[in-house]
C-alpha positions as a Markdown table, in Angstrom:
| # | Residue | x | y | z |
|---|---|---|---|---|
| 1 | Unk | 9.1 | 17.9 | -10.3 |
| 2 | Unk | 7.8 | 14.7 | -11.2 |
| 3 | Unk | 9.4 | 12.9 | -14.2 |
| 4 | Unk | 7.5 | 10.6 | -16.9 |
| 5 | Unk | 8.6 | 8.5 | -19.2 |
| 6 | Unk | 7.1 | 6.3 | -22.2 |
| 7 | Unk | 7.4 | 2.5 | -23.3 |
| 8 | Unk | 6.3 | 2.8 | -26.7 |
| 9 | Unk | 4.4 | -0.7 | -28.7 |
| 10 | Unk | 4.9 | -2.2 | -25.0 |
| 11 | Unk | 2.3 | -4.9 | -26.1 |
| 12 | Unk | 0.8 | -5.7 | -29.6 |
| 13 | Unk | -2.9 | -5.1 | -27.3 |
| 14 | Unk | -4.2 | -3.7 | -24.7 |
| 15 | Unk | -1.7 | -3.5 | -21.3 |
| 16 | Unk | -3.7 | -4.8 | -18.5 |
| 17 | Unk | -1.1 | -4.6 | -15.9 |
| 18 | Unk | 2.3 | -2.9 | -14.7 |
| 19 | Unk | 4.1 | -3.5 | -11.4 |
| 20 | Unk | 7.9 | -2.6 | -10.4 |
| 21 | Unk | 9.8 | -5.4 | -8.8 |
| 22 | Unk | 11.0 | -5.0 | -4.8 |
| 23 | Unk | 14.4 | -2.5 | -6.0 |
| 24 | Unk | 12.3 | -0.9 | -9.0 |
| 25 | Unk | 14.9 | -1.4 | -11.6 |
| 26 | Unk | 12.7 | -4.2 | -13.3 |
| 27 | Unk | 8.9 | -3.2 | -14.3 |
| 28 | Unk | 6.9 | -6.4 | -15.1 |
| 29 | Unk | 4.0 | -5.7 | -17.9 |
| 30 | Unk | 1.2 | -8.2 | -19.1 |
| 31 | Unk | -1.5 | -7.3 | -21.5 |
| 32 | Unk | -4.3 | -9.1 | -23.9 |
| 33 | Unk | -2.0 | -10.6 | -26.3 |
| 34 | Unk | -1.2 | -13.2 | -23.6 |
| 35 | Unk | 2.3 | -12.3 | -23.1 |
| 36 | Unk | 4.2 | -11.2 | -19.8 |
| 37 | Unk | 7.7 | -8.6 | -20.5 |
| 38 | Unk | 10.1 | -7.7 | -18.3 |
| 39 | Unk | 11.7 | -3.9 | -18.9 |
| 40 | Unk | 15.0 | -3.0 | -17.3 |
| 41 | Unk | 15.4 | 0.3 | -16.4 |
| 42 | Unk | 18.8 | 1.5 | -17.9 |
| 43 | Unk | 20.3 | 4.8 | -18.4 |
| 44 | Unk | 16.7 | 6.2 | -17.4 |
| 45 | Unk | 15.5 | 4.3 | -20.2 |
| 46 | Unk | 13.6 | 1.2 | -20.1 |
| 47 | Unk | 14.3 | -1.6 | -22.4 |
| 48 | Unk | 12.8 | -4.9 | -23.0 |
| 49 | Unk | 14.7 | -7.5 | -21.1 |
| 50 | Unk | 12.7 | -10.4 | -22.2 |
| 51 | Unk | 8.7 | -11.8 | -23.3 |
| 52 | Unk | 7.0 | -14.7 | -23.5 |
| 53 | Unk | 3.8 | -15.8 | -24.1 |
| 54 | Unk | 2.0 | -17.1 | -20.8 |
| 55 | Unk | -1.7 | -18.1 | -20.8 |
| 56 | Unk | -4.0 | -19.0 | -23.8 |
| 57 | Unk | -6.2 | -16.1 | -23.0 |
| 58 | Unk | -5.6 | -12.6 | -21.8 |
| 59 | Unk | -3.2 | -11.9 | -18.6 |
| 60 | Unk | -5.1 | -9.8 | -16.4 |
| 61 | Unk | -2.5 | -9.2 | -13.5 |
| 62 | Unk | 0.8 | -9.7 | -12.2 |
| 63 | Unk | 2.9 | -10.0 | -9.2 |
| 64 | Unk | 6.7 | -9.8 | -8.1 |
| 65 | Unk | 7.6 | -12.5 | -4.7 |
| 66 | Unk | 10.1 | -10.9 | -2.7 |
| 67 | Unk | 13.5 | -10.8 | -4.3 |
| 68 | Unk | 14.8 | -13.4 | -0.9 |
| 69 | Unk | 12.8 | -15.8 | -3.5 |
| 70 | Unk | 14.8 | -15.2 | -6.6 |
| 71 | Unk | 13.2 | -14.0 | -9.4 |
| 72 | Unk | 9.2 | -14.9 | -9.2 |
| 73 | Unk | 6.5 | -13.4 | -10.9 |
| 74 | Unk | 2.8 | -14.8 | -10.6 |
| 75 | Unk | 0.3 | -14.3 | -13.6 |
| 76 | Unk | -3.6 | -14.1 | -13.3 |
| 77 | Unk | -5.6 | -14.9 | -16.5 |
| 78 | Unk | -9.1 | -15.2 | -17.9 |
| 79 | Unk | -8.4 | -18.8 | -18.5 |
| 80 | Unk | -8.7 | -19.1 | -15.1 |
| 81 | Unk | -5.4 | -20.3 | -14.1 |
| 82 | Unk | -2.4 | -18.6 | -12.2 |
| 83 | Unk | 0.9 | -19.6 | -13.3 |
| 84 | Unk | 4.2 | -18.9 | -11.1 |
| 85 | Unk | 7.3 | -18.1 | -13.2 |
| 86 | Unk | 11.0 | -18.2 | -12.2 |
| 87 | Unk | 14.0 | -16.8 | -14.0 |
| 88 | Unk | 16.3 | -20.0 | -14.1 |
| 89 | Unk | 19.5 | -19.8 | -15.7 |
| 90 | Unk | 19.1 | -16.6 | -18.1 |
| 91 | Unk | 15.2 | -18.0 | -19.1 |
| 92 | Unk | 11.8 | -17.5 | -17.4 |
| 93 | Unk | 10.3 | -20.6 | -16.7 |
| 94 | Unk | 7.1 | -22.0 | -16.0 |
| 95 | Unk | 7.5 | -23.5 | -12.2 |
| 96 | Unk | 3.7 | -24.2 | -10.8 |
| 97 | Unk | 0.2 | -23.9 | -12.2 |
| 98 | Unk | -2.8 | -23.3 | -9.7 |
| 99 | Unk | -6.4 | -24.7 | -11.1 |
| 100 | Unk | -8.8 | -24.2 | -8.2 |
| 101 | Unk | -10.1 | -20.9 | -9.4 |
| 102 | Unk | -13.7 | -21.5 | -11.4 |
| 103 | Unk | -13.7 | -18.0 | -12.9 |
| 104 | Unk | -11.4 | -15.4 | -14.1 |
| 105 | Unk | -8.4 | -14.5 | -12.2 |
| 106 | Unk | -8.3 | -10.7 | -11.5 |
| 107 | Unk | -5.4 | -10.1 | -9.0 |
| 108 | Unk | -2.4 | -11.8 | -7.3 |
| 109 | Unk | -0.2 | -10.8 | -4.7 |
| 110 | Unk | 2.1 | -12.0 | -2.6 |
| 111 | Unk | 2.5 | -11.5 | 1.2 |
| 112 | Unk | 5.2 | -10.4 | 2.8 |
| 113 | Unk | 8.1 | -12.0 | 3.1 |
| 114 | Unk | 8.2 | -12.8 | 7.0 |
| 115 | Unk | 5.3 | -15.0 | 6.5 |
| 116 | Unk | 7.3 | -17.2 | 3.6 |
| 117 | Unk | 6.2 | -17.5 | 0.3 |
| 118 | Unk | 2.2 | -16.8 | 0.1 |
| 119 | Unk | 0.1 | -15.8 | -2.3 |
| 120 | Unk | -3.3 | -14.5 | -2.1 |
| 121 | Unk | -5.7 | -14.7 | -5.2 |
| 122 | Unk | -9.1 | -13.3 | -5.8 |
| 123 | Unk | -11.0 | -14.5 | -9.0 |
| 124 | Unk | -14.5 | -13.4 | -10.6 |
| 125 | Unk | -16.3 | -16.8 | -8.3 |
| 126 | Unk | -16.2 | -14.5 | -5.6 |
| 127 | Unk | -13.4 | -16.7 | -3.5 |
| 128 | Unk | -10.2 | -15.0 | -2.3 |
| 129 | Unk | -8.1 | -17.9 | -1.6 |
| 130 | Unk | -4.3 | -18.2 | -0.2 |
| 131 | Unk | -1.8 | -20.3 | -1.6 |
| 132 | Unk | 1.7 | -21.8 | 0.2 |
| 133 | Unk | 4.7 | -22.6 | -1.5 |
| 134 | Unk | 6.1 | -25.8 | -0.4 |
| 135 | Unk | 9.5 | -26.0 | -1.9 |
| 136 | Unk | 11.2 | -23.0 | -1.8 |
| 137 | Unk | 13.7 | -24.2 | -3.6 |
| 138 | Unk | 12.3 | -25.8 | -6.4 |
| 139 | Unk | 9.2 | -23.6 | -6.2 |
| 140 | Unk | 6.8 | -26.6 | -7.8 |
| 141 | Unk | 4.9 | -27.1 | -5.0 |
| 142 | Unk | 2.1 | -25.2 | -4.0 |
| 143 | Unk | -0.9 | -25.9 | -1.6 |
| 144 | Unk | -4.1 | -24.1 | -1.0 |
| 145 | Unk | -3.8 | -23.0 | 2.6 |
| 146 | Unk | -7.0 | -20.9 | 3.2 |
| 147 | Unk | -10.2 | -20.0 | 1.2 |
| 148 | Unk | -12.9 | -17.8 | 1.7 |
| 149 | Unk | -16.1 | -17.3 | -0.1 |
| 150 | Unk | -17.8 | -13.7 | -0.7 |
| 151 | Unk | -21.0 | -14.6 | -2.6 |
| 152 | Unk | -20.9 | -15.7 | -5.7 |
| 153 | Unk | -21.3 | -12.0 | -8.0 |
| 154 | Unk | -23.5 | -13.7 | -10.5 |
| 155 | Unk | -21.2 | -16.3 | -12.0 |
| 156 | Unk | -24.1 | -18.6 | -11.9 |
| 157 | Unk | -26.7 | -16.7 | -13.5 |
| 158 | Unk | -24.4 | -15.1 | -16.0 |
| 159 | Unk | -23.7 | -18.7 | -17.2 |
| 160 | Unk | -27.5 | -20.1 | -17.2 |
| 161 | Unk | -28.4 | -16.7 | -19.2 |
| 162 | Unk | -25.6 | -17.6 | -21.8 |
| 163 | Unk | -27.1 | -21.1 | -21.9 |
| 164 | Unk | -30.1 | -19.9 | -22.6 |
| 165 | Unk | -28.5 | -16.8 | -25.4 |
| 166 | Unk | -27.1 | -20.2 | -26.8 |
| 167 | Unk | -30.3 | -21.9 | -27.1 |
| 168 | Unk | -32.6 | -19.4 | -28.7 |
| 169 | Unk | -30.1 | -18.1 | -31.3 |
| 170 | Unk | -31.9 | -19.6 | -34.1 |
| 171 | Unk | -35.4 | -17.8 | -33.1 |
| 172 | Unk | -33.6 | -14.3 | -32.2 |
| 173 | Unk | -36.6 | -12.6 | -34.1 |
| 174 | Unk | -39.1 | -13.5 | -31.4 |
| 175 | Unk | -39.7 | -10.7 | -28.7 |
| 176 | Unk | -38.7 | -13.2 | -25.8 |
| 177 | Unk | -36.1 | -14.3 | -27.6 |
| 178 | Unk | -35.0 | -10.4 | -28.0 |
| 179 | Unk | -35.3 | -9.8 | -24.0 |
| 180 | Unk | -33.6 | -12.9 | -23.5 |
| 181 | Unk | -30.7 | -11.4 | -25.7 |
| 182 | Unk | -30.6 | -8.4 | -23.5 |
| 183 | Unk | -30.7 | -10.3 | -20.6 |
| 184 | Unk | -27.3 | -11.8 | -22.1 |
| 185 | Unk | -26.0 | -8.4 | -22.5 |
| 186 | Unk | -26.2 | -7.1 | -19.0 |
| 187 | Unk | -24.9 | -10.7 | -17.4 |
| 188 | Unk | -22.0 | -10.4 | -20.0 |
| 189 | Unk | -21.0 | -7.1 | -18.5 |
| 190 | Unk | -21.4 | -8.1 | -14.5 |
| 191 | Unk | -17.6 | -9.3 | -14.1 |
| 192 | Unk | -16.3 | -6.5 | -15.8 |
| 193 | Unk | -18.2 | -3.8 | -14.1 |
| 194 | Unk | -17.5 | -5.0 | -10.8 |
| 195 | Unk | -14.1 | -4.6 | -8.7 |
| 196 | Unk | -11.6 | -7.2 | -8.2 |
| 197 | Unk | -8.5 | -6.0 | -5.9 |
| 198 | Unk | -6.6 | -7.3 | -3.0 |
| 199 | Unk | -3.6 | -6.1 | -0.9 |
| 200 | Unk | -1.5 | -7.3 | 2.1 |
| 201 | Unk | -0.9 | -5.6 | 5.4 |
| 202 | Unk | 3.2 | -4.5 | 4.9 |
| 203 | Unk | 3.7 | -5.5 | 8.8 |
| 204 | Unk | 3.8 | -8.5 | 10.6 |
| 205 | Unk | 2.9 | -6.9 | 14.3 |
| 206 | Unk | -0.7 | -7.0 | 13.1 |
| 207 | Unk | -0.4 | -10.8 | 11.8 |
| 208 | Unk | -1.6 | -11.8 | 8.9 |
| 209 | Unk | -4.4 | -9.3 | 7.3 |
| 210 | Unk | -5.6 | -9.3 | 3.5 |
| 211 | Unk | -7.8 | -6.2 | 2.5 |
| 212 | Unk | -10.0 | -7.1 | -1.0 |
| 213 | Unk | -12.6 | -6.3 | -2.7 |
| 214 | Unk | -14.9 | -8.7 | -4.8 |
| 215 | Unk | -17.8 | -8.0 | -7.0 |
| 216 | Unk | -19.7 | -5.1 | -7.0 |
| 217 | Unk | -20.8 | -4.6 | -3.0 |
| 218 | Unk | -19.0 | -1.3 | -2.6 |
| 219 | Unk | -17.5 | -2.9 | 0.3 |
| 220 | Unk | -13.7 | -3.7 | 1.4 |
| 221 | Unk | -13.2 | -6.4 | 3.5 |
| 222 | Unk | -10.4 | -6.5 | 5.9 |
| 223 | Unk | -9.4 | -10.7 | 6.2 |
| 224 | Unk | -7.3 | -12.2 | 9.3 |
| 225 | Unk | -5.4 | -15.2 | 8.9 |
| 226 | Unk | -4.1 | -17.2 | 11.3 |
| 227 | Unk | -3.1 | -20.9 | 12.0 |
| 228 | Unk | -5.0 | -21.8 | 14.6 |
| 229 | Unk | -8.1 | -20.4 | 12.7 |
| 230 | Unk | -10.3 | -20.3 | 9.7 |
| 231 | Unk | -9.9 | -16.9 | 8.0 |
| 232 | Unk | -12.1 | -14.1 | 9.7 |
| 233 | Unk | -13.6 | -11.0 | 8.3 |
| 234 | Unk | -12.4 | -8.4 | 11.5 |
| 235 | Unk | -14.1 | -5.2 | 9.8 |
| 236 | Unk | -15.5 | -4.3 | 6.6 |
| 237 | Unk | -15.0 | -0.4 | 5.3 |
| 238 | Unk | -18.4 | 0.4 | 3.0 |
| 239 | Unk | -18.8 | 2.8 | 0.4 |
| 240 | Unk | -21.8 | 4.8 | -0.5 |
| 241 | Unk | -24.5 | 2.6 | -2.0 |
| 242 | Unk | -24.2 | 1.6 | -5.4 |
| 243 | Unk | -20.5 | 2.6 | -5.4 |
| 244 | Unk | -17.9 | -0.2 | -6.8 |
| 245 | Unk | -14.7 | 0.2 | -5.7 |
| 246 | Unk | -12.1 | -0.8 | -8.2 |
| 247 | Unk | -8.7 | -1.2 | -6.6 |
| 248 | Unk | -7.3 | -1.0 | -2.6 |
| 249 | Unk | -4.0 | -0.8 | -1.2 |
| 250 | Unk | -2.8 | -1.1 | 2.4 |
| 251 | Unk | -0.3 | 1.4 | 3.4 |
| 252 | Unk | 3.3 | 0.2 | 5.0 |
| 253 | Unk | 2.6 | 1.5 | 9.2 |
| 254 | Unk | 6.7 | 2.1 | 8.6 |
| 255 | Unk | 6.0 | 3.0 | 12.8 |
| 256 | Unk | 2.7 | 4.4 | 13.0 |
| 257 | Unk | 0.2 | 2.5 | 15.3 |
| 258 | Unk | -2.4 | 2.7 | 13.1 |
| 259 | Unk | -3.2 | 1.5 | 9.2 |
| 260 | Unk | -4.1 | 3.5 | 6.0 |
| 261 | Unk | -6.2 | 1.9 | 3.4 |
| 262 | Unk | -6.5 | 3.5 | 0.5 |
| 263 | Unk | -9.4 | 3.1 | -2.2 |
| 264 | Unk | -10.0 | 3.7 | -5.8 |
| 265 | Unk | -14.0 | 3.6 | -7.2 |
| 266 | Unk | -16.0 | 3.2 | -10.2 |
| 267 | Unk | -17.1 | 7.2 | -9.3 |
| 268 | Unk | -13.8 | 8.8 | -9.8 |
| 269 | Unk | -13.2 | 9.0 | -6.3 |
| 270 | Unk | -9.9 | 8.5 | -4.2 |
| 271 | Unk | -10.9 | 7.5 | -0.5 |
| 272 | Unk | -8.3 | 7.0 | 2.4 |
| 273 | Unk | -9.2 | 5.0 | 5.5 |
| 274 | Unk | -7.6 | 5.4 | 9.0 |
| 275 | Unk | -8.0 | 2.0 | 10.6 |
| 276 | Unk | -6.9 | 0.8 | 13.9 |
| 277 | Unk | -6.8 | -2.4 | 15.3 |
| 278 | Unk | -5.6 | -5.0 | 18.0 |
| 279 | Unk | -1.8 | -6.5 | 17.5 |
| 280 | Unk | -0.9 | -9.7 | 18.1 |
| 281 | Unk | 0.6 | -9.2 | 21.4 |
| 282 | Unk | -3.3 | -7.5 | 22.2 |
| 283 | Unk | -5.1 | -10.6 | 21.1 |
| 284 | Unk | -2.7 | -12.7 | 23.2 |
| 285 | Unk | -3.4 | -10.5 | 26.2 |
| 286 | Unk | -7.5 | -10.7 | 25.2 |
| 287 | Unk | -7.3 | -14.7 | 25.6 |
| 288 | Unk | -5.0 | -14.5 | 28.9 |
| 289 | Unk | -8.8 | -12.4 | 30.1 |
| 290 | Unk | -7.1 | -8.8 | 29.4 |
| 291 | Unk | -9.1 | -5.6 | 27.8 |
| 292 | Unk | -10.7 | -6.7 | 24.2 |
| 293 | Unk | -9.5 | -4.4 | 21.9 |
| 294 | Unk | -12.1 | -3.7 | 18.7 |
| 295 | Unk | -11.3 | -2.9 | 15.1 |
| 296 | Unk | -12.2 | 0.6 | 13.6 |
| 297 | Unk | -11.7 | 2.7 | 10.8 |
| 298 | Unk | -12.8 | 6.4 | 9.9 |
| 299 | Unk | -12.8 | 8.1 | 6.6 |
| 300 | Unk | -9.8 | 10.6 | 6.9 |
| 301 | Unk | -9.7 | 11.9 | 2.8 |
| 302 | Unk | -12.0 | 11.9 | -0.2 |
| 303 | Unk | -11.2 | 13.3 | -3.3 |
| 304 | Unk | -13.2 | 13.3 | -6.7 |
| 305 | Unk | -10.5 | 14.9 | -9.1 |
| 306 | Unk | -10.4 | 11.9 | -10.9 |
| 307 | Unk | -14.4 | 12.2 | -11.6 |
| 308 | Unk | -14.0 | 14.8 | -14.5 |
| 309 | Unk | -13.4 | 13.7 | -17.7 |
| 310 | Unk | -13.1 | 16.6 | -20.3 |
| 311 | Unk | -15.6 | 18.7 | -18.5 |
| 312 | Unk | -18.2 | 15.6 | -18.5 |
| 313 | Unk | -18.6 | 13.5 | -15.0 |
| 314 | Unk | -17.7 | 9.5 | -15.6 |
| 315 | Unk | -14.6 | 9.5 | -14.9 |
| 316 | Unk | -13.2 | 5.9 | -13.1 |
| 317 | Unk | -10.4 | 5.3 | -10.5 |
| 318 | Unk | -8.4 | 2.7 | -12.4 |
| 319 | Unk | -5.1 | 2.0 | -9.5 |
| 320 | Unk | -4.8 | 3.6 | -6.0 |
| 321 | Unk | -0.6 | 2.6 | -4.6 |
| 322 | Unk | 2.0 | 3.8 | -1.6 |
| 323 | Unk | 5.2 | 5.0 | -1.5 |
| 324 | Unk | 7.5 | 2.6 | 0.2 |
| 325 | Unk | 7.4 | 4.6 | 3.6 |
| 326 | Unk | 3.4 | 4.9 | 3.1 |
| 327 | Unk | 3.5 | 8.7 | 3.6 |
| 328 | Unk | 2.4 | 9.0 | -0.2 |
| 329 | Unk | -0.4 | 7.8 | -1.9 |
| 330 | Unk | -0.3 | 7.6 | -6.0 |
| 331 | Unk | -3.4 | 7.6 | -8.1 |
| 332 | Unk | -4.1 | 7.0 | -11.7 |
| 333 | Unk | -7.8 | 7.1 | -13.5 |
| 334 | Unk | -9.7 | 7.5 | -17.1 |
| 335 | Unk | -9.1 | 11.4 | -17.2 |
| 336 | Unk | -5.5 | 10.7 | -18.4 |
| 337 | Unk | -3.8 | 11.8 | -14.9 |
| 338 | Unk | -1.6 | 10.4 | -12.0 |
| 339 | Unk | -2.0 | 12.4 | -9.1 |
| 340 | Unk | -0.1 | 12.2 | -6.2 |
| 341 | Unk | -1.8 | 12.9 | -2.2 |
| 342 | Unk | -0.1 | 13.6 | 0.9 |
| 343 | Unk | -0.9 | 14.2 | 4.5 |
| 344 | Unk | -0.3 | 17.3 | 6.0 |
| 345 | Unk | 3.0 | 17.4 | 8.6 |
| 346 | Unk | 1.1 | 18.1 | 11.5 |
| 347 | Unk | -2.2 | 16.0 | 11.0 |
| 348 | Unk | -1.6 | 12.7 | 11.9 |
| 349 | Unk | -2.8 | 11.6 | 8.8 |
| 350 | Unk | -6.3 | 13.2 | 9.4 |
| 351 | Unk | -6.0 | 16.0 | 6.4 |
| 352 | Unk | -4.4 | 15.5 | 2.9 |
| 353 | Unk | -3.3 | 17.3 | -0.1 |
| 354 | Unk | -3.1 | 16.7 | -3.6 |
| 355 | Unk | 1.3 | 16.9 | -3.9 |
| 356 | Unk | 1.3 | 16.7 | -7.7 |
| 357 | Unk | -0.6 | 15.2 | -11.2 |
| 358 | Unk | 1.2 | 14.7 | -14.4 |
| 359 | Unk | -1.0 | 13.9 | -17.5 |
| 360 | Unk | 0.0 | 12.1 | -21.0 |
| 361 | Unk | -0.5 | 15.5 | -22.5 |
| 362 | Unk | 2.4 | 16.9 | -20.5 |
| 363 | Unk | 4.9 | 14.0 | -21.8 |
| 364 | Unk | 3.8 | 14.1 | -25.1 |
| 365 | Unk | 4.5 | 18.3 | -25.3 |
| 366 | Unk | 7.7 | 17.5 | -23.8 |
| 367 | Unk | 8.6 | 15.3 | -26.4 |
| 368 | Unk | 7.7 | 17.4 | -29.4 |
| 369 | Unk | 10.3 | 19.9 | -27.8 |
């Protein structure tokens, strides 16, 4: 049975963000009153550990570093900055700022721990870019280590055509000044209907791999890092046309010898990818003149529950995320519902199941008993 629970008047706005810490005793929350809180799970009850306020503009996302760091939380924000916090001494405290980003932040996260302390960014210029922490210790320190550019989704135009909305405010009665208006309207609207998400391979035997989506291209990028490299694009996993996928996450192998990526879209639907690929120990072979092997990826699960939104279609895949052991995938959308999907024992991960949904309704009822 699955249990829910409520944080009521978690922020004074809208909450744009919620992510449990490595142990899941601490659940990190950010929202568009500008302020991060920590809740500590106690009793089965969570209550508010601390709050602060982080960025002069709303905080989009947030992410929790591997607990081997302390306590670190990165923030993303629409004032284009991401800001790493530290817990010093009973008090989280402002450690690094990172300014590169030329657009809004929409998603942080950090790598896994066996690669140090990285963290991978995207932001609305269409640049998913990797940070290193070069103080562990003191954790002010922090140096762009690789960068890669997906097209710019509009930035540029969206900014010209707000120039121009500026410009011809004072002569809004004109019809060229009306379409330029409208024109203003649909640029203002790019950023937000597009999908901004990113997330880590969990193991290191396939080096360093970043899955993310930018913009609206209906396409999920699989990214390789490596040292003696710039960053590659090894395969990309496309949608139907004209579908914007809004959120990805990569599945911990925990053994398997091949991935699952799951995805979230702009449709309502809940996609999972089987994806296989070359180790590190495989590419080493390749350059010693052994078998090349390629990257691949079928389409194992597709499910539209989330589409339905009291009896109308519309309905939008807000946050796909895995179980620790990646053998369950967790869902959540605008119909109001988390469902839960699971592969079948004797599949292989080719055929999944819905294992469960709860809905606000069903907490709510509970309460009023």
């Amino acid at each position: 049975m699955l249990q829910t629970g409520f944080i009521n008047n978690a922020h004074t706005d809208l909450v744009t963000c919620a992510v449990y810490d490595y142990y899941g005793s601490k659940l990190a929350t950010c929202g568009l009153d500008q302020k991060i809180s920590v809740w500590l799970l106690e009793e089965s009850r969570w209550t508010l550990g601390d709050e602060w306020k982080a960025h002069d503009a709303p905080v989009l996302h947030l992410a929790w570093a591997h607990p081997e760091f302390g306590q670190v939380i990165a923030s993303a924000s629409v004032d284009r900055t991401v800001k790493i916090w530290e817990k010093d001494k009973g008090v989280w405290k402002e450690k690094a700022v990172l300014l590169d980003c030329r657009a809004t932040v929409r998603q942080v996260e950090f790598s896994p721990s066996v690669f140090g302390l990285r963290l991978a960014v995207v932001s609305a210029d269409g640049w998913l870019r990797v940070y290193d922490c070069l103080d562990q210790t003191r954790l002010d320190a922090w140096a762009l280590a690789d960068q890669m550019e997906f097209g710019n989704p509009g930035l540029d135009e969206l900014q010209q055509l707000q120039q121009v909305g500026t410009t011809t405010t004072t002569t809004a009665s004109t019809s060229s000044t009306a379409g330029t208006a409208a024109k203003v309207q649909v640029g203002g609207s790019r950023e937000a209907d597009g999908g901004w998400s990113l997330s880590w391979c969990k193991d290191r035997y396939w080096g360093q791999l970043v899955a993310c989506v930018l913009g609206s291209s209906g396409v999920v990028n699989i990214v390789q890092f490596s040292p003696s490299r710039p960053p590659q694009v090894v395969l990309k996993l496309e949608e139907s046309p004209g579908v914007v996928i809004s959120t990805v996450s990569w599945a911990p192998s925990c053994g398997r010898s091949y991935h699952l990526i799951a995805t979230g879209g702009r449709d309502g639907h809940v996609k999972i990818w089987k994806v296989d690929g070359p180790m590190i120990e495989d590419e080493e072979d390749e350059d010693e003149g052994g078998e090349e092997k390629k990257w691949s990826a079928q389409l194992v699960a597709d499910f539209d529950d989330h589409a339905n939104v009291g009896g109308m279609t519309g309905g939008v895949v807000g946050k796909v995320e895995w179980n620790v052991t990646g053998t369950i995938l967790s869902s959540s959308g605008s119909d109001g519902r988390v469902r839960l999907w699971k592969a079948t024992t004797t599949s292989a991960g080719r055929i999944w199941r819905i294992a469960g949904s709860v809905g606000v309704e069903q907490q709510k009822q509970k309460e009023k008993e």
